[in-house]
C-alpha positions in Angstrom: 138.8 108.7 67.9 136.7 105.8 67.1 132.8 106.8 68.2 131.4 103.5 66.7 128.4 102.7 70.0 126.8 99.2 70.4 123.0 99.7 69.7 120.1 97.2 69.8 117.1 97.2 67.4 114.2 95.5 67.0 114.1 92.4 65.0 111.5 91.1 62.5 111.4 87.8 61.2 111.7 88.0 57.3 109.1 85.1 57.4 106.6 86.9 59.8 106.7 89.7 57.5 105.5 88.0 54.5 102.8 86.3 56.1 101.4 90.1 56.8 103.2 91.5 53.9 103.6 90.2 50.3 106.1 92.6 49.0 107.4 91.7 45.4 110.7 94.0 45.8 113.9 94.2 48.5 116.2 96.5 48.6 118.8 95.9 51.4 122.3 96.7 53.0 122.6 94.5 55.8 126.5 95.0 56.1 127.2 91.4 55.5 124.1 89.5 56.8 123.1 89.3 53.4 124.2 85.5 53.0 122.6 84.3 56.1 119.2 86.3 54.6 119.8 84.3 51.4 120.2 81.1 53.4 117.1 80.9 54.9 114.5 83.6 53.1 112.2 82.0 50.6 111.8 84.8 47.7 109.2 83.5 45.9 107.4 86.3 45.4 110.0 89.1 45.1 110.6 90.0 41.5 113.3 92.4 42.1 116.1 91.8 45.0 118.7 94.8 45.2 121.4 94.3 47.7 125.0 95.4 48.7 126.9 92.3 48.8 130.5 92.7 51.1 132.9 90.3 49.3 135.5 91.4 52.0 133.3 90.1 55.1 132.9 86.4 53.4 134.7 86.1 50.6 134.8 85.2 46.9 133.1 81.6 48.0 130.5 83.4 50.3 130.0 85.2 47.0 129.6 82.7 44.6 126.8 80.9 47.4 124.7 84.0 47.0 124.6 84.0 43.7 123.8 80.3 43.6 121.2 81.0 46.2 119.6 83.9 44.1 119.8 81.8 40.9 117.8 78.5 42.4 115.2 80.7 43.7 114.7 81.6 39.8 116.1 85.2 39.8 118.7 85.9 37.2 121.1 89.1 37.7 120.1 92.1 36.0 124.0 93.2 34.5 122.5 96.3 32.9 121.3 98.0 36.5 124.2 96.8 38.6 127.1 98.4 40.1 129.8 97.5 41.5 129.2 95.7 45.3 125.5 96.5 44.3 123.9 93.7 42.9 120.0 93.7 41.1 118.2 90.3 40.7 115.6 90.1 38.8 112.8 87.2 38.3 
């Protein structure tokens, strides 16, 4: 039987929170949002970015984009503390 339920939450903008917040690290498992994050969040002063990236939901050129989007925003990825689907970024 499938007992998956609709829910709302609250939302946050990413920007809003900085502004109040400077944190330096995120850790995140957004179940395939994190691409439209990476779009539009400005990361400059986050020194560590961990995330669960979901290849299956958009794809090995959805994939490469985050990677591209990590990289110009000066992070480099941190092969010694990632696992598979879980990704660390490191500035």
């Amino acid at each position: 039987p499938d007992r998956a339920q609709t829910v709302s939450v609250p939302v946050l903008r990413y920007a809003d929170l900085v502004a109040g917040f400077a944190p330096d690290a995120i850790m995140m498992d957004i179940e395939g949002g994190e691409l439209d994050f990476l779009r539009h969040a400005d990361l400059a002063g986050i020194t560590t970015f961990v995330a669960e990236f979901h290849r299956d939901i958009y794809g090995r050129e959805g994939m490469q984009e985050c990677r591209r989007l990590l990289t110009a925003q000066g992070l480099t990825l941190d092969d010694d503390h990632s696992r598979p689907g879980v990704h660390v970024w490191k500035r």
